[in-house]
RORO-747180 format. One record per residue (C-alpha): residue number from 1; residue in one letter; x, y, z. Coordinates in nm, 2 decimals, decimal comma. Layout:
BEGIN
+-----+--------+--------+--------+--------+
! num ! residu !   east !  north !     up !
+-----+--------+--------+--------+--------+
! NUM !      A !      X !      Y !      Z !
...
+-----+--------+--------+--------+--------+
***
This chain:
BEGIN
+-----+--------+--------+--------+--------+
! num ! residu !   east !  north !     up !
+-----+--------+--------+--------+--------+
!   1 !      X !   2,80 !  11,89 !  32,19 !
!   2 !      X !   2,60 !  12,20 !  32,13 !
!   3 !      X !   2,69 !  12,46 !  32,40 !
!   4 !      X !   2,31 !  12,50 !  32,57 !
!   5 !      X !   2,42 !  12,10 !  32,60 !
!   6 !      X !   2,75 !  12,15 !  32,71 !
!   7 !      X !   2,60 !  12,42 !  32,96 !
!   8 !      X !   2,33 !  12,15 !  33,11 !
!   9 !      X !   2,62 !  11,89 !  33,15 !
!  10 !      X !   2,84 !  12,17 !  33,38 !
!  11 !      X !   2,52 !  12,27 !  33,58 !
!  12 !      X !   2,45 !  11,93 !  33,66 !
!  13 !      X !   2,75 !  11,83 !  33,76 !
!  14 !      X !   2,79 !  12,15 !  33,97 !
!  15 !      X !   2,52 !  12,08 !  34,15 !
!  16 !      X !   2,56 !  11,68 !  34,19 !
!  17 !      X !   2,93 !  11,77 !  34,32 !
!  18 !      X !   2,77 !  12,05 !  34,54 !
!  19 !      X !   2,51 !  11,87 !  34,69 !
!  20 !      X !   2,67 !  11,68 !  34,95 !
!  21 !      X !   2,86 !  12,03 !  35,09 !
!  22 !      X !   2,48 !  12,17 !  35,09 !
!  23 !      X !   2,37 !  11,92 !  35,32 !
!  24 !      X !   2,60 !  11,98 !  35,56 !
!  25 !      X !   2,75 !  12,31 !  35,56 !
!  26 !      X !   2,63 !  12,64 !  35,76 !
!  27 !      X !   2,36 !  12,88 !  35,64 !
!  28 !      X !   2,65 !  13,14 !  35,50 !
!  29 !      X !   2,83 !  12,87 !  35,27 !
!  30 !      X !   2,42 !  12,77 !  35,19 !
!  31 !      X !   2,38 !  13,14 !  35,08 !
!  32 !      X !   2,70 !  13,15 !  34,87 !
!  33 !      X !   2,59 !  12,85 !  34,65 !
!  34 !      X !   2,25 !  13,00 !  34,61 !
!  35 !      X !   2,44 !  13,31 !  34,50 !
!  36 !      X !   2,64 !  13,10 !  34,29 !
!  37 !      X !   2,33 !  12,89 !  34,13 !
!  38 !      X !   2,16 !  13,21 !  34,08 !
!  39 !      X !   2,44 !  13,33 !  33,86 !
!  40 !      X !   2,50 !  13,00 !  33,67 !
!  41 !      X !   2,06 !  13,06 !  33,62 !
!  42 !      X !   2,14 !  13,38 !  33,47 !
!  43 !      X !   2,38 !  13,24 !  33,21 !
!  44 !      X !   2,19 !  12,99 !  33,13 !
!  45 !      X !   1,95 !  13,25 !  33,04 !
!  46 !      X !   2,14 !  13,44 !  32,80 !
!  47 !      X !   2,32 !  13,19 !  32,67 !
!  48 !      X !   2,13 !  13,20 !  32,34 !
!  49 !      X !   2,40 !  13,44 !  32,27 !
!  50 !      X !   2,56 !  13,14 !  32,13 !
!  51 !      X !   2,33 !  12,99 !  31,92 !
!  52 !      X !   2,29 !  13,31 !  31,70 !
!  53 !      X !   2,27 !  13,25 !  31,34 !
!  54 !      X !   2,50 !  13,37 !  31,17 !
!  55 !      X !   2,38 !  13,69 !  31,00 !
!  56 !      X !   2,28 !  13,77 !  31,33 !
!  57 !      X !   2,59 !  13,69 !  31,51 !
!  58 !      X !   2,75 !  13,90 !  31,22 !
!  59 !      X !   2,49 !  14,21 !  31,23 !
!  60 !      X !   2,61 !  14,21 !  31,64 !
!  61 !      X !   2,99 !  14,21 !  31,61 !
!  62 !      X !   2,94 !  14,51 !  31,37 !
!  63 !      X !   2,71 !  14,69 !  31,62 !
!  64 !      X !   2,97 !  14,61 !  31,90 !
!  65 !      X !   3,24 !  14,78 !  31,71 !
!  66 !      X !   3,34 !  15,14 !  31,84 !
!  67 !      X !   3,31 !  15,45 !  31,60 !
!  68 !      X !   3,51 !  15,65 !  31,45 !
!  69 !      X !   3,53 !  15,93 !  31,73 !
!  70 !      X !   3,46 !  16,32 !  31,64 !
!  71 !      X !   3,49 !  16,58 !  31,81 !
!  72 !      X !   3,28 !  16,75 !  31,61 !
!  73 !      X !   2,95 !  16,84 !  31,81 !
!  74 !      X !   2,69 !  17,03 !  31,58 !
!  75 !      X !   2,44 !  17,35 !  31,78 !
!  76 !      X !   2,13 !  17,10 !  31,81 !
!  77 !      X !   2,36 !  16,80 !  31,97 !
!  78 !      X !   2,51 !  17,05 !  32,24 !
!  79 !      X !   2,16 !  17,21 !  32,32 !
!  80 !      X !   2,05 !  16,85 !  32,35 !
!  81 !      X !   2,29 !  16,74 !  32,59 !
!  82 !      X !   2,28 !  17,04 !  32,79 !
!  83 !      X !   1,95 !  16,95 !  32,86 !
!  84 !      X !   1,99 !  16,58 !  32,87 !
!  85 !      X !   2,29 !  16,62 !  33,15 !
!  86 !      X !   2,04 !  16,85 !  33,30 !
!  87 !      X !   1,79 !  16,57 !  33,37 !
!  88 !      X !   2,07 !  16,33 !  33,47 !
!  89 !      X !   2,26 !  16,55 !  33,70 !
!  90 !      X !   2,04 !  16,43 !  34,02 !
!  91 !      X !   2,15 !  16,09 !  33,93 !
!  92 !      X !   2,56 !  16,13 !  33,92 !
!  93 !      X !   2,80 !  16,28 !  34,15 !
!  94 !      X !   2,95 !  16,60 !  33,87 !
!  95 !      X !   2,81 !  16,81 !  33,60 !
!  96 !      X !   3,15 !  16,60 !  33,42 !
!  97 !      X !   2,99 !  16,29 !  33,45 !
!  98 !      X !   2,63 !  16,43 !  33,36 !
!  99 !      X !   2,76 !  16,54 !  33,06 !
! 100 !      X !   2,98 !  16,20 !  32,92 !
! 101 !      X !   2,70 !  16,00 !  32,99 !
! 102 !      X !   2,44 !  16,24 !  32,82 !
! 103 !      X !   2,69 !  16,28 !  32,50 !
! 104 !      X !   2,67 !  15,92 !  32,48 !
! 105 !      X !   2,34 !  15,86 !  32,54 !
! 106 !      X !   2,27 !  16,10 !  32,25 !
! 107 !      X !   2,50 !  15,93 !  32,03 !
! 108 !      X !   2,37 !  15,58 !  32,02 !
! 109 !      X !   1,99 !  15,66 !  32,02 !
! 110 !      X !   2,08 !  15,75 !  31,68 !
! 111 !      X !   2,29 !  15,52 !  31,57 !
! 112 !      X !   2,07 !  15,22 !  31,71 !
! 113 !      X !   1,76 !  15,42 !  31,66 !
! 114 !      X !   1,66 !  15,42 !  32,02 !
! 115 !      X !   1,46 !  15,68 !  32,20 !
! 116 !      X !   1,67 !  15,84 !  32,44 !
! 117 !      X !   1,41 !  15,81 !  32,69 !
! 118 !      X !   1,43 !  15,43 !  32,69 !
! 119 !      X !   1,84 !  15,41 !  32,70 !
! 120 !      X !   1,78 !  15,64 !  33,04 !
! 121 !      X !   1,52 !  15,43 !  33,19 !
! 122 !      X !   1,73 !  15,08 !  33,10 !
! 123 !      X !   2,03 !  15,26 !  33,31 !
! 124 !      X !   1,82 !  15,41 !  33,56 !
! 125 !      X !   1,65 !  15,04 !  33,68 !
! 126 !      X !   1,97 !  14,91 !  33,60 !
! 127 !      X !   2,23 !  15,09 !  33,80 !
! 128 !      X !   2,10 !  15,37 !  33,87 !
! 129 !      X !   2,39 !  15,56 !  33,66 !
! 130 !      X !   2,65 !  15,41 !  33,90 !
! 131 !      X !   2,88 !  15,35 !  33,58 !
! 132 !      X !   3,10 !  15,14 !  33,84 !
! 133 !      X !   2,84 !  14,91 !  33,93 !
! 134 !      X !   2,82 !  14,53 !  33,93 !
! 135 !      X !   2,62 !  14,29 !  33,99 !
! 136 !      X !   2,61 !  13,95 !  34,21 !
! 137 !      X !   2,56 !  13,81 !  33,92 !
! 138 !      X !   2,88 !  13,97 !  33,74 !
! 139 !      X !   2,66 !  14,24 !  33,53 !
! 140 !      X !   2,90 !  14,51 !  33,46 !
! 141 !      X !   2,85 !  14,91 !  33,45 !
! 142 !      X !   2,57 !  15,16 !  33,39 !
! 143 !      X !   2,40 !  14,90 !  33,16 !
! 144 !      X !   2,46 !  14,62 !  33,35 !
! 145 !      X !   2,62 !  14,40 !  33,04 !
! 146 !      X !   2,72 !  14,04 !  33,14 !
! 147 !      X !   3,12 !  14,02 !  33,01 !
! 148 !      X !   3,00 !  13,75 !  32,80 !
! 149 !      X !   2,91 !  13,94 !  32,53 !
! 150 !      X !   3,25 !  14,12 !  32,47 !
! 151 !      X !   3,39 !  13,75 !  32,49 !
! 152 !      X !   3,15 !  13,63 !  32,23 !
! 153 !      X !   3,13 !  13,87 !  31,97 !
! 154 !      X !   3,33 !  14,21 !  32,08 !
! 155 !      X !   3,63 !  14,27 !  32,21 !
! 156 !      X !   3,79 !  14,09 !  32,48 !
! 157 !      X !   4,00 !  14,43 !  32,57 !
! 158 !      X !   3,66 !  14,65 !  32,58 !
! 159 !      X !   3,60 !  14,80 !  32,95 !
! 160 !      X !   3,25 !  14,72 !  33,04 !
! 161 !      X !   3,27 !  15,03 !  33,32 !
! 162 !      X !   3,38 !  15,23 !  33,05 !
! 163 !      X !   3,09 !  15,49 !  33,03 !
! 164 !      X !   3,09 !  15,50 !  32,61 !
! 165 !      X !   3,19 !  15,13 !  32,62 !
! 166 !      X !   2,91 !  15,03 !  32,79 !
! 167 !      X !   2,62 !  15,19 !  32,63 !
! 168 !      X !   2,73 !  15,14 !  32,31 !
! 169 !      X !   2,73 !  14,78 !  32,43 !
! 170 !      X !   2,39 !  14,78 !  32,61 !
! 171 !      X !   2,25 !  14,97 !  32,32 !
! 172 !      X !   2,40 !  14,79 !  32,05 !
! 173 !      X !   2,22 !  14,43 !  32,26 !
! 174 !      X !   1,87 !  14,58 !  32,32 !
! 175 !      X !   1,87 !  14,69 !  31,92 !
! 176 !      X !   1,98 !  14,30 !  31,82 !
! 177 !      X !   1,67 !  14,21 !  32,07 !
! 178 !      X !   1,39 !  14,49 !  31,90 !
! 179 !      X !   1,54 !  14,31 !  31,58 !
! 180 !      X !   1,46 !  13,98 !  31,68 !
! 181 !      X !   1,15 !  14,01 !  31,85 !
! 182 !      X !   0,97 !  14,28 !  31,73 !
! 183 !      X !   0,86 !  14,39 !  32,03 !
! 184 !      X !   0,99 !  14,63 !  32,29 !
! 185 !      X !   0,87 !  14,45 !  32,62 !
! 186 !      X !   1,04 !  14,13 !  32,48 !
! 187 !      X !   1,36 !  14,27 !  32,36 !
! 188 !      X !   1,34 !  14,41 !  32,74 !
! 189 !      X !   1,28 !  14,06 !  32,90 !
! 190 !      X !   1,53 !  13,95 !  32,70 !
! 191 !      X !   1,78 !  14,18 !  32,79 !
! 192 !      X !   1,71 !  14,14 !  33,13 !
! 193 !      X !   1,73 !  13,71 !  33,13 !
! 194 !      X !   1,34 !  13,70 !  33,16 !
! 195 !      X !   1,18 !  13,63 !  32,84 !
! 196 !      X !   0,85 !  13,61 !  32,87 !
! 197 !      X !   0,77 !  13,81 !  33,21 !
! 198 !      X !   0,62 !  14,12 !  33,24 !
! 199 !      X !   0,81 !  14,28 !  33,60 !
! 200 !      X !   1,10 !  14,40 !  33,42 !
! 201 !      X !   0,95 !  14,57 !  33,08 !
! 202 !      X !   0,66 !  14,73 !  33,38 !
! 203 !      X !   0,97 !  14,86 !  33,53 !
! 204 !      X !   1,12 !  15,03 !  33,21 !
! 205 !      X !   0,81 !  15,15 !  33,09 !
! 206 !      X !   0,73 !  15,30 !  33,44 !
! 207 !      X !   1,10 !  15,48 !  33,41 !
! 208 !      X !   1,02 !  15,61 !  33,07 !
! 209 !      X !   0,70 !  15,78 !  33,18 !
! 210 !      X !   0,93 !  15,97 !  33,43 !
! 211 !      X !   1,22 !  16,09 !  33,16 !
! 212 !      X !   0,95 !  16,20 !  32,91 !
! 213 !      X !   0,83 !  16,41 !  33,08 !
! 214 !      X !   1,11 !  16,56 !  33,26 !
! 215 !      X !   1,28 !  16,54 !  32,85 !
! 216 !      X !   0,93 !  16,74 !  32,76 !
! 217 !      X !   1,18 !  17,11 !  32,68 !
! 218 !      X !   1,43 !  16,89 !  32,49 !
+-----+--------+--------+--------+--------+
***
């Protein structure tokens, strides 16, 4: 059974089993399975993360896979991230924190080849750089990456609220999308479990207008 199969057959079930507690339970157990069908909606979604073909599958595992790390930070990279962690500072709680996330943020817009500006906006509508923040759904950290993905092709060990973990990860994703698709709002819908709607790539684009300018200096 092919797993988008295998998928259908637990959702069904699910909700056959369910259906009989639905009709007679209270309104608070009523919202808890709508929580919980919302989430199994979500995976459904993504779940084309299993039916990659194999180069594909292949190109992603090597994406997923940490760097070597360096110390080494060259006069343009701490200028840039001076003035990166400037525009995130309103964002976070420490100039500390400003600074990881703007170090990493720098890092893998050019190893994926993503403008900076777009990483921000994705973590802004996101989580608004709450690297601790999940979702009802179970989207982890400041790119709000489902754990599937580390299960699938990364590492099950890798810490999703791990700042450098997780938007290596989130980068590493929206790259394998702009791959696919050729096309930033749907690598964006995609990202987000809505392929082929417009209100989530509006809501990056709108973000990015906001960082580019405030990254005009930089």
């Amino acid at each position: 059974m092919s797993p988008k199969a295998l998928l259908a057959a637990v959702l069904v079930a699910g909700f056959l089993v369910s259906l009989p507690f639905w009709i007679m339970s209270t309104s608070e157990d009523k919202q808890h399975l709508t929580e919980t069908t919302t989430a199994l909606q979500m995976v459904e979604r993504n779940v084309g993360v299993l039916d990659l073909k194999p180069e594909e599958k292949e190109s992603l595992k090597q994406m997923l896979k940490p760097d070597a790390r360096s110390e080494d930070v060259d006069y343009e990279q701490q200028v840039w991230i001076k003035d990166l962690s400037h525009t995130i500072r309103p964002w976070v709680s420490d100039d500390s924190e400003a600074e990881v996330i703007a170090r990493w943020v720098y890092h893998y817009s050019k190893r994926f080849d993503l403008s900076p500006e777009l990483i921000l906006s994705v973590i802004a509508v996101e989580s608004r750089f709450d690297h601790f923040a999940v979702s009802n759904v179970g989207a982890i950290g400041l790119m709000q990456v489902m754990p599937f993905w580390k299960e699938q092709l990364g590492s099950k060990d890798d810490n999703l609220l791990n700042v450098e973990t997780n938007i290596r990860y989130g980068c590493a994703i929206l790259r394998h999308y702009l791959d696919r698709y050729h096309s930033l709002d749907r690598a964006l819908a995609a990202y987000n479990g809505s392929l082929g709607r417009k209100k989530y790539p509006n809501k990056i684009r709108q973000a990015m207008k906001r960082f580019k300018a405030e990254n005009a200096t930089i």
